[in-house]
C-alpha positions as CSV (number, residue, x, y, z in Angstrom):
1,X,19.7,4.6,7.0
2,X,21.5,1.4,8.5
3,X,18.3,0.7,10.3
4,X,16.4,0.3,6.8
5,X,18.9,-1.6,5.2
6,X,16.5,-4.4,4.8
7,X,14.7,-2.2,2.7
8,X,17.2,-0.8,0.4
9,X,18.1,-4.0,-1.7
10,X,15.4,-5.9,-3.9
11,X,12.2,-5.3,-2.4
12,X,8.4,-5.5,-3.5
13,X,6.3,-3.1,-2.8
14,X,2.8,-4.0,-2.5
15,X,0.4,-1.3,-2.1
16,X,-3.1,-1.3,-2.7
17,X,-3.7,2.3,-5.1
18,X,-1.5,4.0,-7.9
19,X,-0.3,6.9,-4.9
20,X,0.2,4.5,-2.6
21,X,4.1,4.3,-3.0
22,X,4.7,7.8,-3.5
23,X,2.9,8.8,0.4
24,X,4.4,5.6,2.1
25,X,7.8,5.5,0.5
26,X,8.6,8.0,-2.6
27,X,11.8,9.3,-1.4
28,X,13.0,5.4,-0.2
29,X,12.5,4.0,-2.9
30,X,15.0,6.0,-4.7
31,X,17.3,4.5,-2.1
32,X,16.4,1.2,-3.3
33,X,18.6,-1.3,-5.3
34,X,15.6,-2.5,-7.1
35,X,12.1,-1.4,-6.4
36,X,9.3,-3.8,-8.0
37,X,6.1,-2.0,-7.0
38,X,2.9,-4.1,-7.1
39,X,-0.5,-2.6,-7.5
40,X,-3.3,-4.9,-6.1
41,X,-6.0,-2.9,-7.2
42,X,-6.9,-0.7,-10.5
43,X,-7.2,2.2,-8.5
44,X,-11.1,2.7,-9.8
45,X,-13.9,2.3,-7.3
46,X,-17.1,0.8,-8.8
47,X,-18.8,4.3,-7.6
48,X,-19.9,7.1,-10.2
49,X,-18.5,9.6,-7.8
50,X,-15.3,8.7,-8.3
51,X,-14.5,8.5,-12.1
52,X,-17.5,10.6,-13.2
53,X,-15.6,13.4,-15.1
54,X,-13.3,10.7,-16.5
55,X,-16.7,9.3,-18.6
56,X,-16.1,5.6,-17.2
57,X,-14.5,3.4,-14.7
58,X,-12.6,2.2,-16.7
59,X,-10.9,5.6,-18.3
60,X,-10.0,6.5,-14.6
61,X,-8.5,3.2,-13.8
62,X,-6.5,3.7,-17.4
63,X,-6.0,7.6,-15.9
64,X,-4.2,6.2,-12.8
65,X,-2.5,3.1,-14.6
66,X,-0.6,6.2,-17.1
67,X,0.3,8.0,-14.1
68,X,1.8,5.1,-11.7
69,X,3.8,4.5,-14.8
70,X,5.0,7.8,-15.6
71,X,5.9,7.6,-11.6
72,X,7.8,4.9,-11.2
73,X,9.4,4.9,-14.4
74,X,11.2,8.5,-13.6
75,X,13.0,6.8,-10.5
76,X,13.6,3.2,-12.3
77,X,11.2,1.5,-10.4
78,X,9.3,-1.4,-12.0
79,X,5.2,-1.9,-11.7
80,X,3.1,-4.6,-11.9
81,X,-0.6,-4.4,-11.8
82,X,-2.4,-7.5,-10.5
83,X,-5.6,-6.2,-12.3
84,X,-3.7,-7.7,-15.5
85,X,-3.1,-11.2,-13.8
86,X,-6.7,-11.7,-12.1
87,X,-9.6,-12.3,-14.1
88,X,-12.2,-9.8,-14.0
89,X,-10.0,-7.2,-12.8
90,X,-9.8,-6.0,-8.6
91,X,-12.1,-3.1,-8.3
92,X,-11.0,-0.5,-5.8
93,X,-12.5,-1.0,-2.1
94,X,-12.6,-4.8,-3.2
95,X,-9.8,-6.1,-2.6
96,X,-10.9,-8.3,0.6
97,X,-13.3,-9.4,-1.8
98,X,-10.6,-11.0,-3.8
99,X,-8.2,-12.5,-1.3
100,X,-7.7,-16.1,-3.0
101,X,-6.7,-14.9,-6.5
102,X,-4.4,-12.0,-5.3
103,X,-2.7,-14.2,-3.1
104,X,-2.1,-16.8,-5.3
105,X,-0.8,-13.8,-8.1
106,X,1.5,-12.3,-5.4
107,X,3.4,-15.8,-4.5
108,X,3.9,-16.4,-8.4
109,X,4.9,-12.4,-8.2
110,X,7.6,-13.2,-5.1
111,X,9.0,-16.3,-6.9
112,X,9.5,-14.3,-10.1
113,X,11.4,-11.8,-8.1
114,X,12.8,-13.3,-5.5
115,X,13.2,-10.1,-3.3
116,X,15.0,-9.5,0.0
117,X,12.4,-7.7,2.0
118,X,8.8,-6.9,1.3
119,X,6.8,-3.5,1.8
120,X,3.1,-2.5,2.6
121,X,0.4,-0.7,4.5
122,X,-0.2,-0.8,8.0
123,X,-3.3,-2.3,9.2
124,X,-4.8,0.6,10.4
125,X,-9.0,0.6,9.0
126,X,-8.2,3.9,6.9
127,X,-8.7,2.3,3.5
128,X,-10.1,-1.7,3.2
129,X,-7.5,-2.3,0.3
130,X,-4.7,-0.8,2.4
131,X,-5.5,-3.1,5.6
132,X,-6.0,-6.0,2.5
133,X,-2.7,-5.5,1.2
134,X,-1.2,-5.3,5.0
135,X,-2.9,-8.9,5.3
136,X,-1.4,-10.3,1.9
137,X,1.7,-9.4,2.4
138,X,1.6,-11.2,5.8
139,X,0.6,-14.4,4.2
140,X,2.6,-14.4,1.7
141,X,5.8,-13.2,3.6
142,X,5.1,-16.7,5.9
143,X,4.9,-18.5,2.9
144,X,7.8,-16.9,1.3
145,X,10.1,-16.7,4.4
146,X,11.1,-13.6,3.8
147,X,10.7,-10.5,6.1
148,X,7.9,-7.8,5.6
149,X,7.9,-4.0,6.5
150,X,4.8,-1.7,6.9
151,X,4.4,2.0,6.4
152,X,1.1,3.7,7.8
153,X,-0.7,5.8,5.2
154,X,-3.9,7.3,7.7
155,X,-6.4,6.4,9.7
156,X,-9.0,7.8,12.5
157,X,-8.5,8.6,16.4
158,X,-11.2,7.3,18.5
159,X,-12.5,11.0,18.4
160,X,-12.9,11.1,14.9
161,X,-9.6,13.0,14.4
162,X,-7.6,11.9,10.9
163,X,-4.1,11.4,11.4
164,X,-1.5,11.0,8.6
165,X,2.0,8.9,8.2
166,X,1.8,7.7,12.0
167,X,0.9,4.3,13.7
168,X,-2.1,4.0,15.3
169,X,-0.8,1.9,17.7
170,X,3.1,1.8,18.6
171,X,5.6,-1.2,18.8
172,X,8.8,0.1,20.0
173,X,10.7,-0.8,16.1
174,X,9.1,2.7,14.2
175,X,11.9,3.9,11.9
176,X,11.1,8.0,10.6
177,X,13.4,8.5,7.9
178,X,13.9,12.5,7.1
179,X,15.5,12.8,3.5
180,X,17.8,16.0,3.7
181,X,18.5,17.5,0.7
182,X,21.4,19.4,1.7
183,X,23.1,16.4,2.5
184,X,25.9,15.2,0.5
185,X,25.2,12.4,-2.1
186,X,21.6,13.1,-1.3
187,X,20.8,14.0,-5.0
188,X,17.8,15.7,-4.2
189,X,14.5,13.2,-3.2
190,X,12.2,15.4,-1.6
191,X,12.2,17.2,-4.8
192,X,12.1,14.2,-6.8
193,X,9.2,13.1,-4.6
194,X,7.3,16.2,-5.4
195,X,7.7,15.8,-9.2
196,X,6.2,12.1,-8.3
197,X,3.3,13.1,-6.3
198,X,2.6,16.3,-8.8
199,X,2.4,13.8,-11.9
200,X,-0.7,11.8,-9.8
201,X,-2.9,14.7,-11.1
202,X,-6.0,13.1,-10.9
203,X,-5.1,12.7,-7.0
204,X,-4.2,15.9,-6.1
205,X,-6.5,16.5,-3.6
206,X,-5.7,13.3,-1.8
207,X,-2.2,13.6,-1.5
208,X,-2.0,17.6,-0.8
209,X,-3.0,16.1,2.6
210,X,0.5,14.2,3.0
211,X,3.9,15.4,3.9
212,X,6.7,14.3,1.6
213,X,9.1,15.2,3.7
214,X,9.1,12.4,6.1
215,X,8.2,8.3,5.5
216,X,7.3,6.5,8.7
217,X,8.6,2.4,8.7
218,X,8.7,-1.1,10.8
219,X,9.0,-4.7,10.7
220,X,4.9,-5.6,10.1
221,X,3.9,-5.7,13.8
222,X,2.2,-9.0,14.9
223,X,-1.8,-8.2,14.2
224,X,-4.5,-9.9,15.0
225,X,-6.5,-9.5,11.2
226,X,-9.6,-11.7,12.3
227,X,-10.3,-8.6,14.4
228,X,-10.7,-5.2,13.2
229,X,-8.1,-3.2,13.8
230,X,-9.1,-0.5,16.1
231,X,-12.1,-0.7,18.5
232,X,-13.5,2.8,17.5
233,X,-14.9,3.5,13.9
234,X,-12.6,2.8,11.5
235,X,-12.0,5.5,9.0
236,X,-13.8,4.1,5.7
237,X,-17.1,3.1,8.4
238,X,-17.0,6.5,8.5
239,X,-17.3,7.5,5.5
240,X,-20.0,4.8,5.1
241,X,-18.3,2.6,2.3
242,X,-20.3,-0.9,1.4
243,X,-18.4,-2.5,4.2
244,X,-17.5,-3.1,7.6
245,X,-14.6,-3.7,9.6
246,X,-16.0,-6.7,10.9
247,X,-16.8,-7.9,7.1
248,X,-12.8,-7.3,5.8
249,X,-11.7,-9.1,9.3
250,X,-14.1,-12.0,8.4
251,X,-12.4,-12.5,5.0
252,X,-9.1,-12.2,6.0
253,X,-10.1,-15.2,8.7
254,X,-11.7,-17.2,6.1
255,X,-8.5,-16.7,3.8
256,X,-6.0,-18.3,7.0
257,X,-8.3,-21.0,7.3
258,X,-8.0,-21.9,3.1
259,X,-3.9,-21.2,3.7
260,X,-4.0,-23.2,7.0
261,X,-5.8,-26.0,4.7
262,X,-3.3,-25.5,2.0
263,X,-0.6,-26.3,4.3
């Protein structure tokens, strides 16, 4: 655990879905002095397919808003949805969309809070809002001075192969943390975990692909975001979302040109 110590004081947690947290970091956070999870999208994707049996895109987003709350309230953890602070709502998948108002919420978020350490998503092309989150909290780490950790949630091998809770590509500083539960003063997180990722029922699909029994961490490595971030087909190209690699990589350019401006 010394390794994470950066992570186990006041940290934001910025993550893109209601889910997010429990896959990346649901037994570390129980570690955590004070967790303030941040939720930069409403977890609802503008598509039918999605939120069809909840009747509207908007009962599925208040669906997954119940459920992060019921979440993070059983460990102490605090949330704050950005959806509530950005006019018009951020739609899931549109989040690159959306870069100047998050970023601005976010800073106001950090100076609120004042944590030690941020944590997000790798930049990895499995999910635009997960790489979009991985690029905010960049930014607003620089701005902030304060350091920034990533956790990889998935993403796709050049062969089309998924892979879960690993890097795609490897910087020496990867921290796997393995909660034991037989360990003394352990008090039982895997279990608590499971409780966490069993109360995200309308995910259940989703996150019976993930193992709770190990979270995968490092300082953000040092990315290049105006490129994608593989060279093969990225994940959501593959599923043939309204958007390409090349497309989030172009906002996230445009958005370090209007800080660079800024500054």
């Amino acid at each position: 655990m010394n390794d994470l110590d950066p992570l186990l004081r006041t940290t934001l947690v910025l993550m893109a879905h209601p889910d997010d947290e429990v896959v990346a970091c649901g037994a570390l956070m129980q570690k955590m002095r004070r967790a303030v999870v941040v939720f930069a999208t409403d977890g609802a994707p503008r598509s039918e397919a999605f939120w069809k049996k909840y009747g509207s895109r908007q009962a599925y987003a208040a669906v997954r808003r119940e459920e992060a709350t019921n979440v993070l309230s059983s460990i102490g953890a605090c949330s704050i949805f950005l959806a509530d602070r950005v006019e018009g709502g951020i739609a899931d998948q549109e989040l690159f969309r959306n870069l100047p108002a998050a970023i601005a919420e976010v800073k106001q978020i950090l100076s609120q809070v004042q944590p030690d350490c941020i944590l997000t998503l790798a930049y990895e092309g499995g999910h635009p809002d997960h790489d979009a989150c991985c690029f905010i909290g960049s930014v607003v780490a620089k701005w902030a001075n304060v350091p920034v950790w990533e956790s990889p949630l998935y993403h796709r091998k050049s062969d089309g192969t998924v892979v879960v809770q690993a890097f795609a590509q490897l910087t020496g500083a990867e921290r796997e943390w393995r909660p034991d539960n037989a360990s003394p003063g352990n008090s039982g997180e895997i279990e608590k975990k499971i409780a966490m990722f069993q109360t995200y029922k309308s995910q259940a699909l989703v996150l019976d692909s993930f193992r709770p029994e190990v979270e995968t961490f490092r300082p953000l490595a040092n990315y290049d975001f105006t490129k994608p971030p593989l060279p093969s087909t990225l994940n959501y190209e593959q599923w043939q979302w309204n958007m390409t690699g090349v497309e989030v990589a172009a906002a996230f350019a445009e958005s370090l040109h209007a800080e660079k401006r800024e500054t």
